[in-house]
N, C-alpha and C positions, 0 to 999 in steps of 0.2 A: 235952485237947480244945481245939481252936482256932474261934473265931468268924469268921465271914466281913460285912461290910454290902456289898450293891451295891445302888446306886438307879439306875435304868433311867431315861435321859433321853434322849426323842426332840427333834428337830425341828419336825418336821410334827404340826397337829393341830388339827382342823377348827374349835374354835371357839377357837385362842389359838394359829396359830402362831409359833414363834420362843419357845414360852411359857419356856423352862427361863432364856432372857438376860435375861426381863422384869427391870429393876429395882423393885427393894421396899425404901423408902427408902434409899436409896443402893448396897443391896448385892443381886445377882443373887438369882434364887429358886433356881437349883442351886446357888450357894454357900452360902446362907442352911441350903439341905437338908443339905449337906454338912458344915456346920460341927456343925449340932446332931447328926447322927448320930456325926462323929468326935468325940463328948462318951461314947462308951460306954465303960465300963469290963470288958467283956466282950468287944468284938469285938478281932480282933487288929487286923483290917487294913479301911479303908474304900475304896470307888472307885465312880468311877461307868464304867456301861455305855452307850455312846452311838452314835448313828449317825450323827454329824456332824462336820464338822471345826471348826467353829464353840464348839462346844460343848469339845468334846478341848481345842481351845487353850487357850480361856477356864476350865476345869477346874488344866491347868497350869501356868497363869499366876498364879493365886490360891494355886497350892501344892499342890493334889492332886493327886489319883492317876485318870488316866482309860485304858480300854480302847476298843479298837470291833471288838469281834466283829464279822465277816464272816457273814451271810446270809439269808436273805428272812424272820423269824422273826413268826408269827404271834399270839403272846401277850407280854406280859411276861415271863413265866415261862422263857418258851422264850430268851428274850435274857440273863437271868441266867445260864441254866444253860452258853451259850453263853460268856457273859462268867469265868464260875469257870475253864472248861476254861486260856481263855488266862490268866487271872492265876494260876492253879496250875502252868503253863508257865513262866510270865517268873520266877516267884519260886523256882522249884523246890521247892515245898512241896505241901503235901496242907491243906486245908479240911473239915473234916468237919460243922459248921452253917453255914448261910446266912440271913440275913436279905433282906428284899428292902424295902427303903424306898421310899417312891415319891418321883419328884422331882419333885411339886408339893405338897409339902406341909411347907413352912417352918416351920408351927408344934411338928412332930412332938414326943413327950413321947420322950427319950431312955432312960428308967427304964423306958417300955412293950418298947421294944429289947430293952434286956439284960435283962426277965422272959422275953421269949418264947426271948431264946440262953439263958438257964435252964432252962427248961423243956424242951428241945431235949436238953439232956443228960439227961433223967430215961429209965430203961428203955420203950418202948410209943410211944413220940411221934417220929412220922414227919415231922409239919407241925403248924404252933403259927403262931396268929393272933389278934386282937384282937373284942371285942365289947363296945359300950357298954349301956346302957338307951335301953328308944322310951318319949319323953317324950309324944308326941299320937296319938289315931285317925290324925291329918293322914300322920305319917309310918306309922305300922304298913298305913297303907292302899297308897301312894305303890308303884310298881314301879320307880322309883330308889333307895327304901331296900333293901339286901338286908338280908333278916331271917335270923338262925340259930336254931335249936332244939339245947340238947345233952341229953347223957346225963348219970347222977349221977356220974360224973366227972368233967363238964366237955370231952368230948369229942363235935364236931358229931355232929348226927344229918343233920341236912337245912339247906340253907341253900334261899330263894328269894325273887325277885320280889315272892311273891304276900303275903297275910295270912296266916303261918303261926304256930301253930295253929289250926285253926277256933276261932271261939269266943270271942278276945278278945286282945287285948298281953299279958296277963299273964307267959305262960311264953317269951315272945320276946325277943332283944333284934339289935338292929341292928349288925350286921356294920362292921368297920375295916377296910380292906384292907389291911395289912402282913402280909407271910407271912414266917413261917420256915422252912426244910427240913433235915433229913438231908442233907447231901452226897449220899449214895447215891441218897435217894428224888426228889430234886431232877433230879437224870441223867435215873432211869428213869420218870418225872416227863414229861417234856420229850421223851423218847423215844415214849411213848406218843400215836395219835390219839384226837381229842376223841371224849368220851363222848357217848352219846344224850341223858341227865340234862345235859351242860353245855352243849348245841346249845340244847335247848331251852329253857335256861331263859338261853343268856349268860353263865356261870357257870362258869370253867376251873375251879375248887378242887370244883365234882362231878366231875369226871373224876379227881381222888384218892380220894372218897368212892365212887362208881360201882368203883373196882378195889382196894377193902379198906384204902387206909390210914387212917391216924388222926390227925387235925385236934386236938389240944387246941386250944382257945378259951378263951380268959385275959380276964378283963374290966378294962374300963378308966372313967373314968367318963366321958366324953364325946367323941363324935366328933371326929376332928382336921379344925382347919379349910383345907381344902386350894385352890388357884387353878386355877379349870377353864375361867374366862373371864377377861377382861380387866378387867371390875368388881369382881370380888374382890380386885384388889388393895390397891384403898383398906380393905377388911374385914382383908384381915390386916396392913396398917399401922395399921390401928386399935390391933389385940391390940398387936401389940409396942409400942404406942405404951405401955400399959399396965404392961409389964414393967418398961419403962424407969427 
Protein backbone atom coordinates (compact mmCIF):
# COMPACT_ATOMS: atom_id res chain seq x y z
CA UNK A 1 0.00 0.00 0.00
CA UNK A 2 1.34 3.36 -0.84
CA UNK A 3 0.69 6.79 0.96
CA UNK A 4 0.13 9.85 -0.82
CA UNK A 5 0.44 13.75 1.26
CA UNK A 6 -0.91 16.96 -0.90
CA UNK A 7 -1.42 20.21 0.71
CA UNK A 8 -3.59 22.52 -1.38
CA UNK A 9 -2.07 26.06 -1.62
CA UNK A 10 -3.88 28.82 -3.04
CA UNK A 11 -3.12 32.33 -3.65
CA UNK A 12 -6.06 34.39 -3.26
CA UNK A 13 -7.81 34.70 -0.04
CA UNK A 14 -9.90 37.21 1.49
CA UNK A 15 -8.44 37.80 4.75
CA UNK A 16 -4.39 36.98 3.94
CA UNK A 17 -3.75 37.15 0.43
CA UNK A 18 -0.35 35.84 -0.90
CA UNK A 19 -0.85 33.89 2.53
CA UNK A 20 1.13 30.42 1.52
CA UNK A 21 4.86 33.09 0.77
CA UNK A 22 4.07 34.88 4.11
CA UNK A 23 7.48 34.48 6.04
CA UNK A 24 7.43 32.81 9.51
CA UNK A 25 10.72 33.62 10.89
CA UNK A 26 12.60 33.47 8.14
CA UNK A 27 11.15 30.59 6.38
CA UNK A 28 7.74 30.48 4.19
CA UNK A 29 4.48 28.98 5.60
CA UNK A 30 4.15 26.49 2.55
CA UNK A 31 7.73 25.37 3.20
CA UNK A 32 7.49 25.26 6.86
CA UNK A 33 3.94 23.10 5.90
CA UNK A 34 6.06 21.11 3.64
CA UNK A 35 8.94 20.30 5.55
CA UNK A 36 6.96 18.96 8.74
CA UNK A 37 4.65 16.84 6.46
CA UNK A 38 7.67 15.38 4.33
CA UNK A 39 8.75 14.17 8.08
CA UNK A 40 6.17 11.12 7.60
CA UNK A 41 7.18 7.84 7.71
CA UNK A 42 4.30 6.52 6.04
CA UNK A 43 3.53 8.57 3.13
CA UNK A 44 5.74 7.69 0.06
CA UNK A 45 5.59 10.79 -1.85
CA UNK A 46 4.80 14.59 -0.72
CA UNK A 47 3.59 17.88 -2.99
CA UNK A 48 1.85 20.54 -3.03
CA UNK A 49 -1.17 21.32 -5.22
CA UNK A 50 -1.33 24.96 -6.27
CA UNK A 51 -2.76 27.58 -8.60
CA UNK A 52 -0.15 29.86 -8.90
CA UNK A 53 3.03 30.29 -10.51
CA UNK A 54 4.35 32.13 -7.68
CA UNK A 55 3.94 29.57 -5.49
CA UNK A 56 5.07 26.35 -8.05
CA UNK A 57 8.42 28.33 -8.38
CA UNK A 58 8.94 28.98 -4.91
CA UNK A 59 7.91 25.12 -3.98
CA UNK A 60 10.82 24.14 -6.52
CA UNK A 61 13.14 26.26 -5.45
CA UNK A 62 13.26 25.10 -1.84
CA UNK A 63 13.46 21.49 -3.34
CA UNK A 64 9.91 20.21 -3.52
CA UNK A 65 7.60 18.86 -5.43
CA UNK A 66 4.63 21.03 -6.92
CA UNK A 67 1.61 20.29 -9.40
CA UNK A 68 -0.99 22.80 -10.70
CA UNK A 69 -4.09 20.97 -11.79
CA UNK A 70 -6.08 22.73 -14.37
CA UNK A 71 -9.64 23.83 -13.51
CA UNK A 72 -12.36 25.95 -11.92
CA UNK A 73 -12.39 23.57 -8.48
CA UNK A 74 -14.77 24.34 -5.96
CA UNK A 75 -13.56 22.80 -2.72
CA UNK A 76 -10.32 21.57 -1.57
CA UNK A 77 -11.04 18.34 -1.88
CA UNK A 78 -11.99 18.68 -5.27
CA UNK A 79 -8.26 20.22 -6.09
CA UNK A 80 -6.62 17.14 -4.37
CA UNK A 81 -8.26 14.76 -6.11
CA UNK A 82 -7.59 16.88 -9.21
CA UNK A 83 -3.85 17.06 -8.14
CA UNK A 84 -3.46 12.82 -7.66
CA UNK A 85 -4.94 12.31 -11.27
CA UNK A 86 -1.61 14.39 -12.60
CA UNK A 87 0.91 13.17 -9.99
CA UNK A 88 -0.18 9.51 -10.66
CA UNK A 89 0.42 10.47 -14.50
CA UNK A 90 3.91 12.12 -14.29
CA UNK A 91 5.06 9.27 -11.98
CA UNK A 92 3.51 6.40 -13.58
CA UNK A 93 2.29 4.94 -10.55
CA UNK A 94 -1.02 4.31 -8.71
CA UNK A 95 -1.66 6.00 -4.97
CA UNK A 96 -4.03 4.20 -3.11
CA UNK A 97 -4.29 6.73 0.49
CA UNK A 98 -4.46 10.31 0.39
CA UNK A 99 -3.80 12.66 2.94
CA UNK A 100 -4.74 16.13 2.44
CA UNK A 101 -2.71 18.70 4.73
CA UNK A 102 -3.70 21.96 4.68
CA UNK A 103 -1.16 24.67 3.71
CA UNK A 104 -1.73 27.00 6.49
CA UNK A 105 -0.78 25.18 9.15
CA UNK A 106 3.03 25.11 9.97
CA UNK A 107 2.59 23.65 13.22
CA UNK A 108 0.99 20.46 12.03
CA UNK A 109 1.91 17.14 14.46
CA UNK A 110 3.36 14.66 11.72
CA UNK A 111 2.53 11.56 13.99
CA UNK A 112 -1.33 12.66 13.53
CA UNK A 113 -0.47 12.02 9.53
CA UNK A 114 0.78 8.81 9.60
CA UNK A 115 -2.02 7.57 12.33
CA UNK A 116 -4.83 8.63 9.88
CA UNK A 117 -2.35 6.79 6.60
CA UNK A 118 -2.76 3.99 9.23
CA UNK A 119 -5.87 3.80 9.75
CA UNK A 120 -6.67 4.10 6.06
CA UNK A 121 -5.26 0.72 5.52
CA UNK A 122 -7.63 -0.99 8.13
CA UNK A 123 -10.66 -2.94 6.37
CA UNK A 124 -14.35 -0.30 6.53
CA UNK A 125 -12.46 3.14 6.45
CA UNK A 126 -13.22 5.18 3.35
CA UNK A 127 -12.02 8.74 5.16
CA UNK A 128 -10.11 9.17 8.32
CA UNK A 129 -9.74 12.71 10.13
CA UNK A 130 -8.87 14.29 13.22
CA UNK A 131 -10.77 15.38 16.43
CA UNK A 132 -9.54 17.09 19.68
CA UNK A 133 -11.50 17.91 23.02
CA UNK A 134 -13.90 21.45 23.51
CA UNK A 135 -12.04 22.87 26.42
CA UNK A 136 -15.04 25.89 27.08
CA UNK A 137 -19.16 26.60 26.56
CA UNK A 138 -17.10 29.67 24.76
CA UNK A 139 -16.13 27.20 21.82
CA UNK A 140 -18.89 24.13 22.00
CA UNK A 141 -21.23 27.29 21.61
CA UNK A 142 -19.09 29.29 18.75
CA UNK A 143 -20.45 28.10 14.74
CA UNK A 144 -16.72 28.44 13.78
CA UNK A 145 -15.85 25.43 15.98
CA UNK A 146 -17.20 22.34 13.84
CA UNK A 147 -18.22 19.88 16.47
CA UNK A 148 -18.34 16.00 15.65
CA UNK A 149 -20.24 13.32 17.28
CA UNK A 150 -19.05 9.50 16.55
CA UNK A 151 -20.19 6.05 17.16
CA UNK A 152 -18.51 3.19 19.48
CA UNK A 153 -16.16 2.87 16.86
CA UNK A 154 -15.03 5.86 16.58
CA UNK A 155 -16.62 6.53 13.44
CA UNK A 156 -18.68 10.23 12.62
CA UNK A 157 -21.98 10.28 13.08
CA UNK A 158 -22.87 13.98 12.38
CA UNK A 159 -20.53 16.82 12.32
CA UNK A 160 -22.03 20.64 12.68
CA UNK A 161 -21.83 24.26 13.20
CA UNK A 162 -24.24 24.10 15.92
CA UNK A 163 -24.10 22.63 19.77
CA UNK A 164 -24.03 19.12 19.13
CA UNK A 165 -25.50 17.08 21.35
CA UNK A 166 -28.22 18.89 22.86
CA UNK A 167 -27.70 18.92 26.32
CA UNK A 168 -24.05 19.74 26.92
CA UNK A 169 -19.90 19.31 25.67
CA UNK A 170 -19.64 16.31 27.12
CA UNK A 171 -19.99 13.61 24.27
CA UNK A 172 -18.67 16.35 21.62
CA UNK A 173 -15.43 17.05 20.44
CA UNK A 174 -14.07 19.61 18.02
CA UNK A 175 -13.20 18.70 14.67
CA UNK A 176 -9.26 19.16 12.99
CA UNK A 177 -9.51 19.47 9.49
CA UNK A 178 -7.00 17.16 7.92
CA UNK A 179 -8.58 14.41 5.92
CA UNK A 180 -7.46 11.25 4.63
CA UNK A 181 -9.12 9.28 1.62
CA UNK A 182 -9.29 5.87 -0.31
CA UNK A 183 -7.79 6.58 -3.49
CA UNK A 184 -11.11 5.29 -4.90
CA UNK A 185 -13.50 7.15 -2.55
CA UNK A 186 -11.37 10.43 -2.91
CA UNK A 187 -12.33 10.13 -7.06
CA UNK A 188 -15.83 9.25 -6.46
CA UNK A 189 -15.64 11.81 -3.71
CA UNK A 190 -14.92 14.83 -5.89
CA UNK A 191 -17.12 13.37 -8.72
CA UNK A 192 -20.18 13.69 -6.69
CA UNK A 193 -22.41 17.19 -6.20
CA UNK A 194 -22.71 18.80 -3.02
CA UNK A 195 -25.15 17.30 -0.67
CA UNK A 196 -28.33 19.13 0.98
CA UNK A 197 -26.60 18.29 4.72
CA UNK A 198 -23.24 20.00 3.39
CA UNK A 199 -25.02 23.19 1.63
CA UNK A 200 -26.55 23.73 4.75
CA UNK A 201 -24.51 23.50 7.10
CA UNK A 202 -20.85 24.50 4.79
CA UNK A 203 -19.60 21.24 5.51
CA UNK A 204 -18.01 19.21 2.30
CA UNK A 205 -17.11 15.86 4.66
CA UNK A 206 -21.46 15.55 4.88
CA UNK A 207 -21.70 15.02 1.53
CA UNK A 208 -19.41 11.75 2.29
CA UNK A 209 -21.73 11.07 5.37
CA UNK A 210 -24.95 12.11 3.43
CA UNK A 211 -23.89 9.08 0.51
CA UNK A 212 -22.76 6.20 3.16
CA UNK A 213 -19.10 6.40 3.57
CA UNK A 214 -17.29 6.09 6.65
CA UNK A 215 -15.21 9.02 8.42
CA UNK A 216 -13.18 7.23 11.25
CA UNK A 217 -12.32 10.16 13.53
CA UNK A 218 -8.99 9.65 15.41
CA UNK A 219 -8.37 12.09 18.34
CA UNK A 220 -5.72 14.16 18.89
CA UNK A 221 -5.01 16.27 21.90
CA UNK A 222 -5.27 19.74 20.75
CA UNK A 223 -6.27 21.86 17.83
CA UNK A 224 -3.42 22.65 15.31
CA UNK A 225 -2.61 26.02 15.43
CA UNK A 226 -3.14 27.27 11.95
CA UNK A 227 -2.54 31.32 10.07
CA UNK A 228 -5.90 32.53 8.74
CA UNK A 229 -4.86 36.26 9.18
CA UNK A 230 -1.91 38.18 9.18
CA UNK A 231 -1.73 38.34 12.98
CA UNK A 232 -1.28 34.96 13.63
CA UNK A 233 1.83 35.12 12.59
CA UNK A 234 3.50 36.39 15.31
CA UNK A 235 1.34 33.31 17.47
CA UNK A 236 2.91 30.70 15.53
CA UNK A 237 6.48 32.29 15.91
CA UNK A 238 5.71 32.34 19.38
CA UNK A 239 5.28 28.25 19.27
CA UNK A 240 8.32 27.62 17.42
CA UNK A 241 9.96 30.01 19.36
CA UNK A 242 9.28 27.45 22.03
CA UNK A 243 10.57 24.34 20.24
CA UNK A 244 13.61 25.88 19.70
Amino acid sequence: MSGLIVIPARWASTRFPGKPLAMIAGVSLIQRVYERAAGSRRAAAVYVATDDDRIFRHVVDFGGRAVRPHGDFQSGTDRIAAALAVIEKSEGRAYDRVVNVQGDEPLIDVRSVDAVLDVLAEAGVDMATLACPIDTDEEYLSRDVVKVVRDNRGDALYFSRAAIPYGGRGQALRHVGLYGYQARVLRTFASMPPSPLERAESLEQLRALQNGFKIRVLLTNKPHLGVDRPEDVARVETELAKDA
